[in-house]
C-alpha positions in Angstrom: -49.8 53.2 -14.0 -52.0 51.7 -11.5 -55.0 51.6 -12.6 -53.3 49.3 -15.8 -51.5 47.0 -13.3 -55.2 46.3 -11.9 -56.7 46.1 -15.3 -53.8 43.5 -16.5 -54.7 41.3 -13.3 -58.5 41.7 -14.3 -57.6 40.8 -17.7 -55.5 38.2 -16.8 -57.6 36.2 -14.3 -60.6 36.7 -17.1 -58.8 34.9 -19.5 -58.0 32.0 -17.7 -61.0 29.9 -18.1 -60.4 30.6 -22.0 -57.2 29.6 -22.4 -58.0 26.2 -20.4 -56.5 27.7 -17.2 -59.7 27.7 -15.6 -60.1 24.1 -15.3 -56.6 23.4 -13.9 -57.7 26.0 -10.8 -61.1 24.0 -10.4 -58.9 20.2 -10.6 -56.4 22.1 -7.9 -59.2 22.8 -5.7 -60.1 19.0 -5.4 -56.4 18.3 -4.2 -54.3 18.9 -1.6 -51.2 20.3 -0.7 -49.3 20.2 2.2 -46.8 22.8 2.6 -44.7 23.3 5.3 -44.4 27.1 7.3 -42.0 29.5 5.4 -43.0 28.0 1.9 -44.3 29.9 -0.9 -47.7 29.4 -2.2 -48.0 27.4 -5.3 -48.7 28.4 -9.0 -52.2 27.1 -8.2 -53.1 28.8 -4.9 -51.2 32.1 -6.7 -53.6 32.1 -9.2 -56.6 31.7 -6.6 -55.0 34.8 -4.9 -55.3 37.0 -8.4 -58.8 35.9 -8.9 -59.4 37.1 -5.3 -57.5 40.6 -6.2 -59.3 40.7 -9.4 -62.9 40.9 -7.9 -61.8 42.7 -4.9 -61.1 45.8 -7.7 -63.8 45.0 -9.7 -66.0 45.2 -6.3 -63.9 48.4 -6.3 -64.3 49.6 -9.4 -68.1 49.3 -9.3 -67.8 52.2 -6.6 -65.7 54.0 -8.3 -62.6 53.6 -5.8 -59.1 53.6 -7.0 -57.9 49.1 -7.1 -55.7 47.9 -4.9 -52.3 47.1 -5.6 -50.4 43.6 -5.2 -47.9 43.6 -2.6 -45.6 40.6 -3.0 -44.4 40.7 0.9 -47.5 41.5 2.4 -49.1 37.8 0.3 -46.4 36.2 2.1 -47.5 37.3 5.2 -50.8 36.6 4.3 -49.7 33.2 3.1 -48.0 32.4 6.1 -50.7 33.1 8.4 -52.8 30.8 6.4 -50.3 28.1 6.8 -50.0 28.8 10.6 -53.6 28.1 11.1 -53.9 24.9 9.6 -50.7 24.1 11.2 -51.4 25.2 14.6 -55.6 24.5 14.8 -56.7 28.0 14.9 -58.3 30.5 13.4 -58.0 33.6 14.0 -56.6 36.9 13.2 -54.0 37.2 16.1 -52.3 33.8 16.1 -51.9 31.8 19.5 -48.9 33.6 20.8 -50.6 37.1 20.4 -49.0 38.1 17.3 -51.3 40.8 15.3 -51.7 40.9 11.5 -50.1 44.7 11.9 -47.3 42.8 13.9 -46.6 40.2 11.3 -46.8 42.5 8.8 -44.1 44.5 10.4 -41.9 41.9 11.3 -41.4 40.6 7.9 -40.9 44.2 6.8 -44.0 45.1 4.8 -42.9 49.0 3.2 -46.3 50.5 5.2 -47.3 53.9 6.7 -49.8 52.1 8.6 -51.4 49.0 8.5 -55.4 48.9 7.9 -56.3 45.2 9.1 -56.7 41.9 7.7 -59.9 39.3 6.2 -59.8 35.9 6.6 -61.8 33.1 5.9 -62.0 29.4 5.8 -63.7 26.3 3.6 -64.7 28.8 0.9 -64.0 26.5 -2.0 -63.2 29.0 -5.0 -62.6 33.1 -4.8 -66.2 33.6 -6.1 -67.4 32.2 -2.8 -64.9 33.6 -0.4 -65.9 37.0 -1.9 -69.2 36.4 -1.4 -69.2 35.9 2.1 -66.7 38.7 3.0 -69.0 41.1 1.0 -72.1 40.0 3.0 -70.2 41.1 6.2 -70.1 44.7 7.0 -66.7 44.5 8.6 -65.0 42.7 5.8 -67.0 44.5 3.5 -65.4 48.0 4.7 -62.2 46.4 4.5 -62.1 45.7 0.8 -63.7 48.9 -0.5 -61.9 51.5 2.0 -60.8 54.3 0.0 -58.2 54.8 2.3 -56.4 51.4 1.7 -53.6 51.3 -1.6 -52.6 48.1 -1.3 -53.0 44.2 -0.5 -51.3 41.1 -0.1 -53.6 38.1 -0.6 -52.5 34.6 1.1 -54.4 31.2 -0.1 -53.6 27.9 1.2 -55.2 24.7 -0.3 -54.1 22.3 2.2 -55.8 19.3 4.0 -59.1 20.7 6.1 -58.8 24.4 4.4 -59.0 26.6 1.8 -57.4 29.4 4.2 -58.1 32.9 2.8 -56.0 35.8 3.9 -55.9 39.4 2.4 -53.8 42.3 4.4 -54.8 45.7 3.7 -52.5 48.7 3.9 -50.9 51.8 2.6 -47.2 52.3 1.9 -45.1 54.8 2.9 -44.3 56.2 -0.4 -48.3 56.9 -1.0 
């Protein structure tokens, strides 16, 4: 049952560009958005974050480790944080109060038996390149293709100065 939700995201994201999708994410990319803290991302930047969870399995796949599965709550935190460091002028992964991805992940109540760490990124225009230069990194690298990670939420925020990247890695406590 897994393994299909992956393959339906795969499929999905591949089909964009044919169905004229495609375009609409490269147009999006060109604009800006500025969303307040505590806002949802947009269709748009939700589709950037499939693409992004579609070749972080197929990176998978070609290892022959189990995909990662979408966690609604944990792209919100992932989201969030994105928003939070265009907001507040940072980057990084704890924020300026000292907050930790594992904390932020807890308070909003991600369902996790343990939190396995967080990527981020910034002025990658398009998944393909954020990908690219998280796979060139060993730590980032080790992230996405941990076979000891089941699931991911994946934050993208499109606003003025950015792209923001965010994915959280962890496992649930029903795994």
């Amino acid at each position: 049952m897994q393994r299909a939700a992956a393959l339906l995201s795969i499929l999905l994201v591949a089909a964009l560009p044919a169905c004229g999708v495609g375009s609409f994410v490269e147009d999006l990319m060109g604009s800006e958005f500025d969303t307040p803290a505590g806002e949802s991302m947009t269709d748009g930047e939700r589709l950037l974050a499939l693409e992004v969870l579609a070749l972080v399995n197929d990176e998978r796949a070609q290892r022959e480790t189990a995909p990662l599965i979408w966690d609604d709550l944990a792209a919100d935190v992932a989201y969030d944080h994105c928003v939070d460091m265009r907001l507040r002028g940072f980057y990084a992964h704890d924020d300026p109060d000292g907050v930790t991805p594992c904390e932020r992940m807890q308070a909003a109540g991600v369902d996790m038996a343990y939190c396995a760490g967080e990527n981020i990124a910034m002025l990658n225009k398009t998944p393909a390149d954020v990908m690219q230069a998280w796979m060139q990194s060993d730590g980032h690298r080790a992230a996405i293709l941990s076979p000891n990670v089941t699931h991911i939420g994946i934050g993208v925020h499109t606003g003025s100065g950015g792209p923001w990247w965010t994915q959280e890695f962890f496992v649930r406590l029903d795994d």
